[in-house]
N, C-alpha and C positions, 0 to 999 in steps of 0.2 A: 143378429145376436152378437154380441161382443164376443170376445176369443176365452174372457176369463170364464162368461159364462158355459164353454163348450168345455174348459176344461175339469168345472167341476160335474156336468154330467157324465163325459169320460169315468172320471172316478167311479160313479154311482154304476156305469155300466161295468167296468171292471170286476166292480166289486160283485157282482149278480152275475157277471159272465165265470168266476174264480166258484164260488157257492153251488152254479147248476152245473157246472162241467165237471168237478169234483163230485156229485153225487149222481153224473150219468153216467159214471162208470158203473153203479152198482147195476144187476140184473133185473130189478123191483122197480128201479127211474120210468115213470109212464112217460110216452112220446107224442109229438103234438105240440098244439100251439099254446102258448100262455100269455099271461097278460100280467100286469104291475103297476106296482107305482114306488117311487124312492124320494128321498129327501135327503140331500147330499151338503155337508158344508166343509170347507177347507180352506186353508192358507195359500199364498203363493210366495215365494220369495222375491217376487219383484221390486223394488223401491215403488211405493206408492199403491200399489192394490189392495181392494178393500177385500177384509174375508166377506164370503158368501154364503147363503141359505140359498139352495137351489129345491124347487120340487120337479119332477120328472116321470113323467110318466112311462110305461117300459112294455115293447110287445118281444117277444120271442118266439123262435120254435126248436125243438128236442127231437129230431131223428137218433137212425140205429146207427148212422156216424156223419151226418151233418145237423149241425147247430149252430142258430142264428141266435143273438142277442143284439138288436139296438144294428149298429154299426162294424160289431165284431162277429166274425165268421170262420169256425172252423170243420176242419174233416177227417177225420178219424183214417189215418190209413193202418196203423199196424196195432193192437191191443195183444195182450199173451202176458198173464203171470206175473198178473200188477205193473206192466208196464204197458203204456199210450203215446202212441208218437198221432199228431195232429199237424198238419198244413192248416197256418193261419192268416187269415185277411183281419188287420186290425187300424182302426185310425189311431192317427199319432197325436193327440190334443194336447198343442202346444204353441207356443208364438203369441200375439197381441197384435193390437192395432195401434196407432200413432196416438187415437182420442183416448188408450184406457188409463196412461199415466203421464204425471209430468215429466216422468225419467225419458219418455219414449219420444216429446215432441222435437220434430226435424230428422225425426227415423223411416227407416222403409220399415211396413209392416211386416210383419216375420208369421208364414200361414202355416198353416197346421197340415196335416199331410196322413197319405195310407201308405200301411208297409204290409208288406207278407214278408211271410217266414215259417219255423217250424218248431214245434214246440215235442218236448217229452218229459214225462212225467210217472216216475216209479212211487205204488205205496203198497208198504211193505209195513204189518205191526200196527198202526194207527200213523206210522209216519209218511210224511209224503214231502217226494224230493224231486224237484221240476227246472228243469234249464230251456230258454226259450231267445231264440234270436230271430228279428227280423231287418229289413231295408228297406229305406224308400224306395216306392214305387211311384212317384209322381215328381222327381226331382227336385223339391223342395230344399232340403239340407244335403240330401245324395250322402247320405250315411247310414248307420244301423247301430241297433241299439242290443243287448243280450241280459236277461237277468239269469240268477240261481237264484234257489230258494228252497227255505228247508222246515218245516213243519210238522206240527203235532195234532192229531185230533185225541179230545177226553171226550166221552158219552156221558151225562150226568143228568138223570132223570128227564129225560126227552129234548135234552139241550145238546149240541154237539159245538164244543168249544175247540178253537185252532188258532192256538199260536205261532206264528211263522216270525224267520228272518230270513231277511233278502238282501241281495247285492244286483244293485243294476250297473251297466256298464254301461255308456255312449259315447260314439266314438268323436275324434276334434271335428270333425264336419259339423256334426249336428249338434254340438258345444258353441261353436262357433258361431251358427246361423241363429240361433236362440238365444246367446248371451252374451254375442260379440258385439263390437261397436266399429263400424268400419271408417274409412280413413274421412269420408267426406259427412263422416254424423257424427265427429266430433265436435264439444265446444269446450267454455269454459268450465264446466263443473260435469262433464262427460267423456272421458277420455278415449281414448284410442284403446281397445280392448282385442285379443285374437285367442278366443279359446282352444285349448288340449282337451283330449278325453277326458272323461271326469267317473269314478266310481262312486257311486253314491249309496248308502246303508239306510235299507227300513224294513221297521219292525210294527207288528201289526197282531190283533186280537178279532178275531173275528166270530159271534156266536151267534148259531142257526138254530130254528126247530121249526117244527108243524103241529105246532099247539093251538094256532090261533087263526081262527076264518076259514079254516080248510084248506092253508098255502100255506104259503114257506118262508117263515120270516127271519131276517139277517141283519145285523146288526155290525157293524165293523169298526173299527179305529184303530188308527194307524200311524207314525212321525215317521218320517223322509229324513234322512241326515246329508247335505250335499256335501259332494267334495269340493276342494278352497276351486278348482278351476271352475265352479260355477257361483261358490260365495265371493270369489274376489273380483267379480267383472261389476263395473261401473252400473249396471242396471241392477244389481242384487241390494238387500241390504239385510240380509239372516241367513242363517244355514243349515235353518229348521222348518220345515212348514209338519203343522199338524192335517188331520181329517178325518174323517165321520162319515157315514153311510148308514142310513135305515132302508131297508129292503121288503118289499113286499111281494109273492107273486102266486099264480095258481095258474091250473090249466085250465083254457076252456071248457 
């Protein structure tokens, strides 16, 4: 499987890893195994990649504090009064291969990678306020990433609508290893590039309910805003990518 296509199921799992972790806080969340299916399409900023339609199928499982989705894994160590602190195992989908664009030919492929880290999360009023940093753990880029994030839920006749904004951070390592161009992949129309940290802004709409099939349907979309340390590198050519998520799942 190509790299772009790993990165748009990332998404799809995110987006359904964000949807059941946020409602297995409540007391009423049943536990157990579940099952899915998602349909994910998105941008990439890379000079040269084509948007995607991804479909994807999704297994999970819901304990009383570990929860499995796809590739992401977390574990509930402290809860108390709207506040959740989690240890997370999460893969990093990110990087390409040499064949997926012409920006990339005469490059080392740049792989994708798992990080742990820790994640918390306070919701307070319908709002909910989450800060989450992790690290490579496979020494791939040998750096770490952090967002914030700050969000609303509305209830409205069996819809639960959540607007959020976010700030991710990544540090020059993992800027570097993903958007850099090193001294011997340069050429004529590819320069020498050495990325810095980069903060990056996205905003996002995400609406849920259990209206339909007897599971949990999600609906998401969302634009990424990058910072110039990742629009200005020789393999970029936007500084926006959009994306989409339809979400489907039930428990066994």
């Amino acid at each position: 499987m190509k790299i772009q296509s790993c990165i748009k199921i990332g998404l799809t799992l995110a987006a359904l890893t964000a949807s059941i972790s946020a409602s297995a806080q409540a007391p009423q969340q049943p536990q157990g195994w579940m099952w899915g299916f998602g349909v994910s399409a998105s941008q990439d900023v890379y000079a040269g990649f084509d948007n995607r339609i991804v479909p994807i199928p999704i297994i999970g499982y819901a304990g009383e504090k570990l929860r499995v989705y796809g590739p992401f894994v977390s574990y509930q160590m402290f809860q108390r009064e709207g506040l959740t602190i989690d240890a997370q195992l999460v893969p990093v989908f990110a990087g390409y291969e040499e064949s997926d664009s012409f920006i990339f030919e005469g490059m080392e492929d740049r792989d994708f990678s798992f990080a742990a880290g820790i994640s918390a999360t306070y919701n307070t009023q319908s709002w909910t306020y989450s800060l989450s940093t992790n690290a490579d753990m496979l020494g791939k880029y040998d750096g770490f990433q952090a967002t914030a994030r700050i969000g609303k839920q509305f209830r409205v006749n069996g819809f639960l609508i959540e607007p959020s904004v976010g700030l991710s951070f990544q540090d020059s390592n993992y800027v570097d290893y993903y958007y850099g161009v090193r001294p011997e992949e340069v050429t004529a129309f590819r320069g020498l590039y050495e990325g810095s940290s980069a903060t990056n802004t996205e905003v996002r709409v995400a609406v849920s309910t259990g209206k339909f099939l007897g599971g949990m349907t999600r609906v998401d979309v969302g634009a990424t805003f990058f910072d110039s340390s990742i629009s200005d590198s020789p393999l970029t050519d936007d500084d926006t990518a959009l994306s989409a998520t339809l979400v489907y799942s039930r428990m066994f």
